[in-house]
VEXTI-526633 format. One line per field, with one value per residue (C-alpha): x, y, z; chain; residue in three letters; residue number from 1. Coordinates in pm, 1 decimal, always signed. Example, Ala and Ser with C-alpha at 12.3 -4.5 7.8 and 13.67 -1.06 7.14 Angstrom:
# VEXTI-526633
x	+1230.0/+1367.0
y	-450.0/-106.0
z	+780.0/+714.0
chain	A/A
res	Ala/Ser
n	1/2
END
This chain:
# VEXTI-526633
x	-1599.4/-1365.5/-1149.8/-814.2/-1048.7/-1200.4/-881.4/-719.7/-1045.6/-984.0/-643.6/-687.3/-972.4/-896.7/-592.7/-386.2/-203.1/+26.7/+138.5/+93.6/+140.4/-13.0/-188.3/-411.4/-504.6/-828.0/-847.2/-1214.0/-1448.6/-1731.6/-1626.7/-1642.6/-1984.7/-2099.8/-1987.9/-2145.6/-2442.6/-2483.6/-2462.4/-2703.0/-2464.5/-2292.7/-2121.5/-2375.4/-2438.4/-2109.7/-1958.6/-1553.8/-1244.2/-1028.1/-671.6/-450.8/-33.9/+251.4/+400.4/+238.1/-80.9/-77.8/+37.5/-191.7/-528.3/-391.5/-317.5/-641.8/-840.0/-693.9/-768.1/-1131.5/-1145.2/-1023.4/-1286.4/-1544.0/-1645.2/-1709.5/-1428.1/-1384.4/-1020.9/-963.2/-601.3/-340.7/-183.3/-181.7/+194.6/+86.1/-327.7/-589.0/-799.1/-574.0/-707.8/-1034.4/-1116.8/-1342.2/-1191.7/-825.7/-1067.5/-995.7/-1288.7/-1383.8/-1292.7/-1663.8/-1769.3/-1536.9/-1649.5/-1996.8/-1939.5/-1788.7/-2019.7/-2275.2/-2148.5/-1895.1/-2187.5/-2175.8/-1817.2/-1811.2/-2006.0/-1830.3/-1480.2/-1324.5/-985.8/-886.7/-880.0/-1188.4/-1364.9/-1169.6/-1365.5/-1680.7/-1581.9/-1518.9/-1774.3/-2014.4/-1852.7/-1886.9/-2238.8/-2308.3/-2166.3/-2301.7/-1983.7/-1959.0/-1706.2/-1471.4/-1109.3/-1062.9/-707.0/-649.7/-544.7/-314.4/-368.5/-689.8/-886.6/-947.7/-896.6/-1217.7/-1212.7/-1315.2/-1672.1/-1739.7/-1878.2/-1607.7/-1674.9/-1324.5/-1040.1/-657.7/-335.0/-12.5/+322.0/+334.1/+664.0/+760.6/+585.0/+387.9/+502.5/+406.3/+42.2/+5.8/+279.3/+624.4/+590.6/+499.4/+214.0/+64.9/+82.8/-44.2/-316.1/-418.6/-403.7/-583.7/-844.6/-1030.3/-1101.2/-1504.1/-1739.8/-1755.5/-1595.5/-1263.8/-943.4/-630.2/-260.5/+33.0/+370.4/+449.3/+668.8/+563.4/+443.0/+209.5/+65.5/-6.6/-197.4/-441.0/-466.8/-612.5/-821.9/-976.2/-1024.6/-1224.9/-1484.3/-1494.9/-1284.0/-1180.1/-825.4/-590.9/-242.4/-27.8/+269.4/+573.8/+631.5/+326.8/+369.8/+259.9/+158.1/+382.8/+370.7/+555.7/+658.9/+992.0/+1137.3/+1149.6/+926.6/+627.4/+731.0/+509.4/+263.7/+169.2/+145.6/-94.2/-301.9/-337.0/-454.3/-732.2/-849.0/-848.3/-1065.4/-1313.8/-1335.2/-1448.6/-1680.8/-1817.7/-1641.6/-1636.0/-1568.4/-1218.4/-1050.5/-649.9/-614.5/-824.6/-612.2/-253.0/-362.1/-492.0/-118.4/+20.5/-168.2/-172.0/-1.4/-215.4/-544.4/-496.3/-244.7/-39.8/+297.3/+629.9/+716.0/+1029.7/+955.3/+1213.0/+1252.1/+1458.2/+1818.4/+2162.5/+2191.6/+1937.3/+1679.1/+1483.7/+1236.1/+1057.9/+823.5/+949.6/+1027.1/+1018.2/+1264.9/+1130.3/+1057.9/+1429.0/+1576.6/+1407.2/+1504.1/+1857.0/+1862.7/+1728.8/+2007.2/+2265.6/+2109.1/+2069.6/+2420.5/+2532.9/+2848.8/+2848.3/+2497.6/+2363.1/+2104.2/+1828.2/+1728.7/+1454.0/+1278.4/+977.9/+1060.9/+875.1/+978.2/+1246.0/+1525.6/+1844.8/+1776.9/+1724.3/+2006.9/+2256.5/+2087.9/+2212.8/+2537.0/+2837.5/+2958.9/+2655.6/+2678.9/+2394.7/+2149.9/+2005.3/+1690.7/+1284.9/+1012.3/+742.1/+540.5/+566.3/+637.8/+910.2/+1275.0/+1519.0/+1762.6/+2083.9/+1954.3/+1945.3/+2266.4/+2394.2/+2273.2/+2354.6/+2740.1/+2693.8/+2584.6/+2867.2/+2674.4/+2807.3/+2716.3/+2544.2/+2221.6/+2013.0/+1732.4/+1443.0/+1376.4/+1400.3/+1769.6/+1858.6/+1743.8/+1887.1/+2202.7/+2223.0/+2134.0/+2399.2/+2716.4/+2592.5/+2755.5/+2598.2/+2666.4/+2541.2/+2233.0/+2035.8/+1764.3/+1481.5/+1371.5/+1352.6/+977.4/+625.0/+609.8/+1036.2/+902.9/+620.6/+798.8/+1037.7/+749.4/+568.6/+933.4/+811.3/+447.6/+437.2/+499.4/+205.6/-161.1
y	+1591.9/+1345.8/+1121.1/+1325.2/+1623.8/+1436.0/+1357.6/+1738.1/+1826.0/+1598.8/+1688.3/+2055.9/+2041.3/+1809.0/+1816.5/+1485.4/+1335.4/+1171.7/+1491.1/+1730.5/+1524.5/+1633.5/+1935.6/+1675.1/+1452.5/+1542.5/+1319.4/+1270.9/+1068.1/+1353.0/+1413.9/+1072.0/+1026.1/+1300.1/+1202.3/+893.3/+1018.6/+1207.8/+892.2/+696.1/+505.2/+219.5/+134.5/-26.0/-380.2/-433.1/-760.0/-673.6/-750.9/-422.9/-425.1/-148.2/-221.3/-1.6/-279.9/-579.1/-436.9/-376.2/-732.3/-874.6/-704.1/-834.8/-1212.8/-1211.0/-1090.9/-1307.3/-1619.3/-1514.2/-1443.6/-1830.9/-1928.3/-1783.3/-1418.3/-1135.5/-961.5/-583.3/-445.2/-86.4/+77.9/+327.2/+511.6/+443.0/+322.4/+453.7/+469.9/+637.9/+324.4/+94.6/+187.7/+29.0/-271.7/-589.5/-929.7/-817.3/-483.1/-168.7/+69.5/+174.1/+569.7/+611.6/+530.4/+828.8/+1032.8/+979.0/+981.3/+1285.9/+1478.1/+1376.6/+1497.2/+1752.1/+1981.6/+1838.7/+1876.2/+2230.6/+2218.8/+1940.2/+2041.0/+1671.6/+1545.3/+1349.7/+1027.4/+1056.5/+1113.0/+764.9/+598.6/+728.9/+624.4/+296.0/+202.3/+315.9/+121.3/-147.2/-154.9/-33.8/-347.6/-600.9/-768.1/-1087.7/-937.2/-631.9/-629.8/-282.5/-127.8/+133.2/+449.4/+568.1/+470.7/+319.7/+465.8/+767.9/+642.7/+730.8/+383.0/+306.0/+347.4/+2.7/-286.4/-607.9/-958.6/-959.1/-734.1/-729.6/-637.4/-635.9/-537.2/-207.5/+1.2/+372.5/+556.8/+872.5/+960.3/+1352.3/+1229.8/+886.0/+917.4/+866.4/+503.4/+159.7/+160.3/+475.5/+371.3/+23.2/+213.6/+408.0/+106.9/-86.7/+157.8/-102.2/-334.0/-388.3/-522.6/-934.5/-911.3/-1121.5/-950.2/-1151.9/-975.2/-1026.6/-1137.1/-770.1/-639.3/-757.1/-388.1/-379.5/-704.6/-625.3/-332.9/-559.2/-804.3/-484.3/-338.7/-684.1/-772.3/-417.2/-504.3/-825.7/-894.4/-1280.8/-1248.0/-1481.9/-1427.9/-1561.8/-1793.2/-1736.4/-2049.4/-2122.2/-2323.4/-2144.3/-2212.2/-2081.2/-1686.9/-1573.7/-1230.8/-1113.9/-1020.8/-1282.2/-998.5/-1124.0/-1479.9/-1274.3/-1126.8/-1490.6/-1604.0/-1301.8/-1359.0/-1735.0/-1692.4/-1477.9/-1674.4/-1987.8/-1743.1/-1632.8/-1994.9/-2059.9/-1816.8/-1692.7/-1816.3/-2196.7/-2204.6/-2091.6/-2480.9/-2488.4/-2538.5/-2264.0/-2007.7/-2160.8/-2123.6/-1758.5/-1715.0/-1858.0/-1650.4/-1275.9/-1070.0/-1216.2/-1173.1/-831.9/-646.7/-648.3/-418.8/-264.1/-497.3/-653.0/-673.0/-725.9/-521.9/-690.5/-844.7/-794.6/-577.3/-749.7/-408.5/-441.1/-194.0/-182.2/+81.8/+26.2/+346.3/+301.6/+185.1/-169.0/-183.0/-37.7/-338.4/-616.9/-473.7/-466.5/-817.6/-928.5/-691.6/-901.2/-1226.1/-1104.0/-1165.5/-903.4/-723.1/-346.8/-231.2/+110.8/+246.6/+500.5/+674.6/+895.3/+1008.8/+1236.1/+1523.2/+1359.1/+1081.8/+976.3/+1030.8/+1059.8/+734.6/+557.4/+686.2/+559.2/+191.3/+209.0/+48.8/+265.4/+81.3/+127.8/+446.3/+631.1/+847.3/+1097.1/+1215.4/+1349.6/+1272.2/+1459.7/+1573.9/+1842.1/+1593.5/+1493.9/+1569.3/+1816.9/+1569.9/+1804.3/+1804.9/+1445.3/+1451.0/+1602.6/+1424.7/+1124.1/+1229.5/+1299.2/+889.7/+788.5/+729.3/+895.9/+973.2/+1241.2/+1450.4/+1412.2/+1622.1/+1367.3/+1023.7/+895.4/+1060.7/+942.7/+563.8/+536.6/+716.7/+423.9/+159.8/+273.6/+274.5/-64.5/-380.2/-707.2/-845.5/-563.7/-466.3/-136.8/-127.5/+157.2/+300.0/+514.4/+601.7/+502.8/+805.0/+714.9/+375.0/+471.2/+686.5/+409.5/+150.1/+330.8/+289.7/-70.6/-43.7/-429.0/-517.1/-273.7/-436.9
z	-1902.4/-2067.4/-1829.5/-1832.0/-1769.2/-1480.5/-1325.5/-1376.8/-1228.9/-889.3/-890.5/-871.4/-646.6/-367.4/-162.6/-174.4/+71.2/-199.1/-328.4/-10.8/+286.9/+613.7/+511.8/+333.8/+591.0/+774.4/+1088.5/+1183.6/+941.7/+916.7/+569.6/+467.8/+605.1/+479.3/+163.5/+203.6/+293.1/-52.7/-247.6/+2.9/+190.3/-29.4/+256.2/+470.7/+393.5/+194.5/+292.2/+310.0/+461.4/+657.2/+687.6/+816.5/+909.0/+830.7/+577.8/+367.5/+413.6/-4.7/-66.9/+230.8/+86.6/-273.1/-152.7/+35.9/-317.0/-526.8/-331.0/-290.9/-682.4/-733.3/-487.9/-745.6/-511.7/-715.8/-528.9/-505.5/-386.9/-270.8/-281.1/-210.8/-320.7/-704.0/-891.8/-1244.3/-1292.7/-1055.8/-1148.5/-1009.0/-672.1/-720.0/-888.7/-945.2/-973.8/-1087.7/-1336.2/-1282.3/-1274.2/-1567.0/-1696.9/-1762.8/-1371.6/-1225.2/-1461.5/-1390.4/-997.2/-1028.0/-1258.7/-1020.1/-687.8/-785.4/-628.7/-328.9/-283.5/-251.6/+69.5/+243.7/+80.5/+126.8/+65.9/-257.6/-44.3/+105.9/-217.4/-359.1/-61.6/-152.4/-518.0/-433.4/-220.0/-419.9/-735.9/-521.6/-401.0/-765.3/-936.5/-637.9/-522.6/-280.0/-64.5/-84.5/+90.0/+139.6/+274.6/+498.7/+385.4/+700.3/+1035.7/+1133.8/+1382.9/+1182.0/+826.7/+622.2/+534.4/+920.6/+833.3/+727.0/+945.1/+808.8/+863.2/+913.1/+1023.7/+927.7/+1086.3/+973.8/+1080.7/+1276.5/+1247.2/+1257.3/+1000.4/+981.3/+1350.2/+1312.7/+1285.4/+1451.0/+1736.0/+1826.0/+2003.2/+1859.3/+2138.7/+1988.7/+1651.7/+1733.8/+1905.2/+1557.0/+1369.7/+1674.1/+1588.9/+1282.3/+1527.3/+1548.9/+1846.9/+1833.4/+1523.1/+1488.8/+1424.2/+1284.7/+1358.9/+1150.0/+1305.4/+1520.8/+1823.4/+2141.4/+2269.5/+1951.1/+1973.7/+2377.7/+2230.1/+1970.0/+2292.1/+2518.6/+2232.9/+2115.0/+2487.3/+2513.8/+2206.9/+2253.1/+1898.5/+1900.7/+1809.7/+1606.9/+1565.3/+1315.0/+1371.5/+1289.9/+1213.4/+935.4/+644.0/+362.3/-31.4/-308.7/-375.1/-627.7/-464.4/-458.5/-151.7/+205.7/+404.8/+205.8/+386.7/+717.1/+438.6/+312.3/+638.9/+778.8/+477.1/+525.2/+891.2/+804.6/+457.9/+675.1/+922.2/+681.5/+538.0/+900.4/+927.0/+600.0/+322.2/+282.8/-99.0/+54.2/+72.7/+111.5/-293.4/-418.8/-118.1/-262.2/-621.9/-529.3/-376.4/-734.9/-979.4/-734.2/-977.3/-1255.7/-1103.4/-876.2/-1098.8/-835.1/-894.0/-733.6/-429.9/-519.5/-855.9/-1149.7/-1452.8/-1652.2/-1650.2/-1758.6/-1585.9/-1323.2/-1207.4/-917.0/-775.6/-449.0/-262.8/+105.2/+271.2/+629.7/+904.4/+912.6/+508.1/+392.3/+672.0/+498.0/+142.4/+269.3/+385.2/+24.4/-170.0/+49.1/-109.2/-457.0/-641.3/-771.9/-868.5/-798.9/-659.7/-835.4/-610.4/-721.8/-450.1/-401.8/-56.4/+50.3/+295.2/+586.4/+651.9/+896.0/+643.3/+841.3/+1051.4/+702.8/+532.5/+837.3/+730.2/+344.8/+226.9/+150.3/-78.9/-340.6/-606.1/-538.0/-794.9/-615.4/-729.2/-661.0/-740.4/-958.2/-633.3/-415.1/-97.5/-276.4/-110.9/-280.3/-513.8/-365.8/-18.5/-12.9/-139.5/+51.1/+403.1/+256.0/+234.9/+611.6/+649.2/+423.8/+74.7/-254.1/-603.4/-818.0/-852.7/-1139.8/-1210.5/-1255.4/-1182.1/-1514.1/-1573.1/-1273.2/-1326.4/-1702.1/-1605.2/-1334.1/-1615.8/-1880.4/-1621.1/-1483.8/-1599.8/-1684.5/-1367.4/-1142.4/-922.7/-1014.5/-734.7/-719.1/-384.8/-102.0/-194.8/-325.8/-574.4/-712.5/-817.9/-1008.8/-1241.6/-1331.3/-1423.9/-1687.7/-1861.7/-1883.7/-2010.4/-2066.0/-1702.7/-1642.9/-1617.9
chain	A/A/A/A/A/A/A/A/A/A/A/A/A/A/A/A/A/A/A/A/A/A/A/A/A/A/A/A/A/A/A/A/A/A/A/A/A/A/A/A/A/A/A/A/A/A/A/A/A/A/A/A/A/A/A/A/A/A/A/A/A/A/A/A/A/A/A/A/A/A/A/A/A/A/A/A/A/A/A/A/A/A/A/A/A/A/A/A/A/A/A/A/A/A/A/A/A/A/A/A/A/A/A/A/A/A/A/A/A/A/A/A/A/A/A/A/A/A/A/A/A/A/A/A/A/A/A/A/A/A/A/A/A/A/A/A/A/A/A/A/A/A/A/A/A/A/A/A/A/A/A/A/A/A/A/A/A/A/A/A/A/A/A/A/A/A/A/A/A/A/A/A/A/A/A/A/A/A/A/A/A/A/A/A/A/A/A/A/A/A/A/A/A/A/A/A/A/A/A/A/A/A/A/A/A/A/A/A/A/A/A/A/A/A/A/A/A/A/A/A/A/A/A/A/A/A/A/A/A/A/A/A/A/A/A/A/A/A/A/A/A/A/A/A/A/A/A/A/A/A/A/A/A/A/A/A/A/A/A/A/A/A/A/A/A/A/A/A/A/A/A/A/A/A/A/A/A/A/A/A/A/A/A/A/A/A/A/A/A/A/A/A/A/A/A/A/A/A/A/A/A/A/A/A/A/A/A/A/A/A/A/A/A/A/A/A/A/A/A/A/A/A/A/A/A/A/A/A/A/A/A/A/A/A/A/A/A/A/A/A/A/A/A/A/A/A/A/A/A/A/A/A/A/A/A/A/A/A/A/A/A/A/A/A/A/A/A/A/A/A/A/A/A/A/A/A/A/A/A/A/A/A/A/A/A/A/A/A/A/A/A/A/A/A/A/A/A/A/A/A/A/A/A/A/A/A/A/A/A/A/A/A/A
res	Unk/Unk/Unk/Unk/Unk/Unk/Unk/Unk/Unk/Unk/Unk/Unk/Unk/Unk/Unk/Unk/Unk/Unk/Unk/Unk/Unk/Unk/Unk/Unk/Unk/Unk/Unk/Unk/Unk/Unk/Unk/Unk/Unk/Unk/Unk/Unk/Unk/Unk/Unk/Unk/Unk/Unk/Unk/Unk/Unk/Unk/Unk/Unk/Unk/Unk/Unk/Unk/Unk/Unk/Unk/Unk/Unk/Unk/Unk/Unk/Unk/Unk/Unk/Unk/Unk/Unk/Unk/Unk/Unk/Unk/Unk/Unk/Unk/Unk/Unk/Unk/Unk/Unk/Unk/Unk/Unk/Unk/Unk/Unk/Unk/Unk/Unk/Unk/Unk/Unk/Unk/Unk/Unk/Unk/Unk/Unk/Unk/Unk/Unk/Unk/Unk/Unk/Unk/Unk/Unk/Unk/Unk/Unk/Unk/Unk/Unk/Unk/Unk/Unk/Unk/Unk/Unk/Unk/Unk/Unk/Unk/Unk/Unk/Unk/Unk/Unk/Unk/Unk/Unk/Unk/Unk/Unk/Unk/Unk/Unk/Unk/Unk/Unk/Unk/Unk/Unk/Unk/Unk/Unk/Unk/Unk/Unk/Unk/Unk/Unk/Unk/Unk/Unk/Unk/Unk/Unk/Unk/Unk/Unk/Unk/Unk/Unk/Unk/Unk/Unk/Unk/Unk/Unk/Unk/Unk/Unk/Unk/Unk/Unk/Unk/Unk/Unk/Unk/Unk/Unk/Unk/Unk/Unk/Unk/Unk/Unk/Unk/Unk/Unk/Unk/Unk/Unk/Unk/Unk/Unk/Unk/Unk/Unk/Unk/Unk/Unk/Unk/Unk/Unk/Unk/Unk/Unk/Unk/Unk/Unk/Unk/Unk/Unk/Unk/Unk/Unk/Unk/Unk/Unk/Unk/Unk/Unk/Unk/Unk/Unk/Unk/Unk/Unk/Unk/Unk/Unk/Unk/Unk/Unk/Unk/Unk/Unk/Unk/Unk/Unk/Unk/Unk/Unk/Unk/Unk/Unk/Unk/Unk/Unk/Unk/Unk/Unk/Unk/Unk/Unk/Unk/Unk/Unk/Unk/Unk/Unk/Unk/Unk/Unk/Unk/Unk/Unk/Unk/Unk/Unk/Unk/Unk/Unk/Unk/Unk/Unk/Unk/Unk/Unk/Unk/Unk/Unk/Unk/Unk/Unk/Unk/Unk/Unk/Unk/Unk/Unk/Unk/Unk/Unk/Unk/Unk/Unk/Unk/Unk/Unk/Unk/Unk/Unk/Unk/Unk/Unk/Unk/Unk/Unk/Unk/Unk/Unk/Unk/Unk/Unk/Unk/Unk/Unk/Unk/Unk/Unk/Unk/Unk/Unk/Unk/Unk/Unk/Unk/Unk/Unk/Unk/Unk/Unk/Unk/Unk/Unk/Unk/Unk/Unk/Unk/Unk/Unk/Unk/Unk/Unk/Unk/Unk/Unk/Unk/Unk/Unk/Unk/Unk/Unk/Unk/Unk/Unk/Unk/Unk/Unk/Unk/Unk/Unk/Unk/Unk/Unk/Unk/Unk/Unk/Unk/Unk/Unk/Unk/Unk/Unk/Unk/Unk/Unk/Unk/Unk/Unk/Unk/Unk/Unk/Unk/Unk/Unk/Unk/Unk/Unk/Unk/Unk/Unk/Unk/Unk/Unk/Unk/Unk/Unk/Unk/Unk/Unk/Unk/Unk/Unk/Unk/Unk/Unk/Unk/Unk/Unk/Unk/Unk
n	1/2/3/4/5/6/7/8/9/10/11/12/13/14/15/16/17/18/19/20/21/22/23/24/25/26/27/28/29/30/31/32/33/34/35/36/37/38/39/40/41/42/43/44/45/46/47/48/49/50/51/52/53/54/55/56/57/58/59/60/61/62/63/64/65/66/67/68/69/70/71/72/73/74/75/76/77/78/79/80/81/82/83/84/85/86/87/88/89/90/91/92/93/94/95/96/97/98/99/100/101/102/103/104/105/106/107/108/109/110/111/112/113/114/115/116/117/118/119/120/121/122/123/124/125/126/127/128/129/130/131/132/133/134/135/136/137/138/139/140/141/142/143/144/145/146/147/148/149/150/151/152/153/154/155/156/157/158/159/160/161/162/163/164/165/166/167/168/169/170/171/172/173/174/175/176/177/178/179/180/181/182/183/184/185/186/187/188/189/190/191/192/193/194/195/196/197/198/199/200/201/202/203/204/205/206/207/208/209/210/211/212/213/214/215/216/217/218/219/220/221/222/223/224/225/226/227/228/229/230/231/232/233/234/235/236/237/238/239/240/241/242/243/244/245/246/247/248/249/250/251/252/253/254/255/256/257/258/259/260/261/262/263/264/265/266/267/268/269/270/271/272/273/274/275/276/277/278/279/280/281/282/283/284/285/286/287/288/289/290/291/292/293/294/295/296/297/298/299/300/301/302/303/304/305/306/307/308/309/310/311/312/313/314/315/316/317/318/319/320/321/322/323/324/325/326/327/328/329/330/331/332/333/334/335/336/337/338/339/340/341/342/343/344/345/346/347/348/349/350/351/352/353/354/355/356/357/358/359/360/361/362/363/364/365/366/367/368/369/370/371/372/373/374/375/376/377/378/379/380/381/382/383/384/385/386/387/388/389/390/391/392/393/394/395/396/397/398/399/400/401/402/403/404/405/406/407/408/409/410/411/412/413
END
């Protein structure tokens, strides 16, 4: 098979959360392990780094692999989901895998497939593990898919574990409280194996106290009020990101890691987008008129976007919007400004949320403007009635973002 055929091939077999939603998501690891299994196991042994959160836990697992590439690790970095490649998922110091790797992995176990019948993101696990062990990295940081406690990722023995901010996300399959989503994401943390938590709401972080407590998990939680290196990520809620990833870089120096020293982690911080690749959290476009495009999507991720539109100067703010049908979408549309004009749109997936039904509950909140029939209409439309002096920000979803960036293939690594 060539690549394209490859990936036509994994897109029509295996069901994708990205694209389907729930009817995707398998929650028990069997399938993984299994999976696994078939390819002996790349798993066991690999030295790696788990982090789970609602938000940051993208920019977390891509500050943490950056500063362990400038400390001279052979550093593997598992994703998701993908902005505009498959192989940005997985890659080796900043790489991405190589077309001829999936193809191989998937010639090879195809077979096995049919017996096991696994889900697109459990077979990316198995991928990347196995790229892993293949190419013999130092350490791999390694990001939860969704949750924790029954992510397929949660096979893996870390020297480390990660947690960021938990928020309302995914109720319908991790629960309706912050305790019972704290509890899913709880769910990475390992026997005698220290856990760091990210700055969270008091009823979360008395959840990671219990659970550590219970296996015996030293716990360190980041202040609030840590000094930081330079990052040059847009957007103040990677102020808590920087911070979560400092705490545990300064843990694994302690433990593991001691080529980790305070210069090496603040010029990892300086060069992340150059050495991870690194793409869609506050990032800018271009100016005149200034475009700005983030992948927030959830109660606590649209707040802190808000708070950074307020700060951005800006005439007139032109707001392509874009939303997937399960998420929380009338509480988030009550947050948006009435005063934008809106470009209602969807995305090219089958989650993605009917451009005239969003229109129309957006009027209910308030918020005005047209329906466009893709993305891309909707985003130059937006661009040719701006002015110079006014904001065009790209949002409401993962999957609205990515089809704006390929419009910029030299931003794209």
């Amino acid at each position: 098979m060539t690549y394209a055929e490859t990936l036509d091939y994994l897109y029509a077999q295996l069901p994708m959360f990205h694209r389907v939603g729930a009817a995707a998501y398998k929650p028990s690891l069997d399938n993984t392990i299994a999976l696994l299994q078939a390819v002996h196991n790349p798993h066991q042994g690999l030295p790696c780094v788990h982090i789970a959160g609602t938000n940051g836990k993208g920019s977390t697992s891509h500050l943490i692999a950056s500063a362990l590439q400038e400390a001279g690790y052979k550093t593997g970095l598992y994703t998701s989901p993908h902005l505009v490649d498959f192989r940005e998922r997985i890659r080796i110091d900043g790489k991405k895998i190589p077309q001829q790797d999936i193809i191989d992995f998937v010639e090879k176990n195809k077979g096995v497939w049919e017996n096991i019948a696994p889900s697109f993101f459990e077979m990316t696990v198995a991928l990347a593990f196995w790229f892993f062990q293949k190419e013999k990295v130092d350490i791999a940081v390694i990001e939860v898919g969704l949750g924790g406690r029954l992510d397929s990722t949660n096979v893996i023995e870390p020297e480390l574990s990660v947690i960021t901010n938990i928020g309302f996300d995914h109720m319908h399959l991790l629960g309706d409280t912050i305790e019972k989503i704290a509890r899913e994401k709880a769910g990475i943390i390992k026997r005698n194996t220290p856990v760091v938590i990210g700055p969270m709401r008091e009823e979360a972080a008395s959840v990671m106290l219990q659970t550590a407590q219970q296996y015996d998990a030293p716990l360190l939680i980041t202040s609030r009020d840590l000094s930081v290196p330079f990052c040059p990520l847009g957007g103040k809620y990677q102020e808590e990101n920087t911070r979560t990833a400092l705490t545990a870089l300064r843990a694994l120096a302690q433990r593991s890691r001691p080529l980790l020293t305070e210069d090496i982690i603040a010029k990892g911080f300086q060069n992340v987008v150059v050495n991870t690749g690194l793409m869609g959290r506050w990032q800018q476009l271009q100016s005149n008129p200034l475009v700005l495009v983030d992948v927030g999507h959830n109660e606590d991720g649209i707040q802190f976007i808000l708070r950074q539109l307020e700060e951005t100067p800006h005439r007139t703010l032109h707001f392509v919007l874009g939303m997937v049908n399960d998420k929380d979408i009338d509480k988030i549309l009550t947050m948006l400004p009435t005063s934008a004009n809106y470009y209602f749109c969807k995305a090219n997936i089958p989650r993605g949320l009917d451009a005239t039904l969003l229109k129309e509950k957006a009027q209910e909140c308030g918020l005005n403007g047209e329906v466009y029939t893709s993305v891309e209409e909707a985003f130059l439309s937006a661009k040719k009635i701006a002015q110079t002096d006014d904001l065009v920000f790209v949002g409401g979803s993962f999957f609205t973002v990515a089809e704006v960036l390929p419009l910029y293939p030299e931003l794209i690594g």
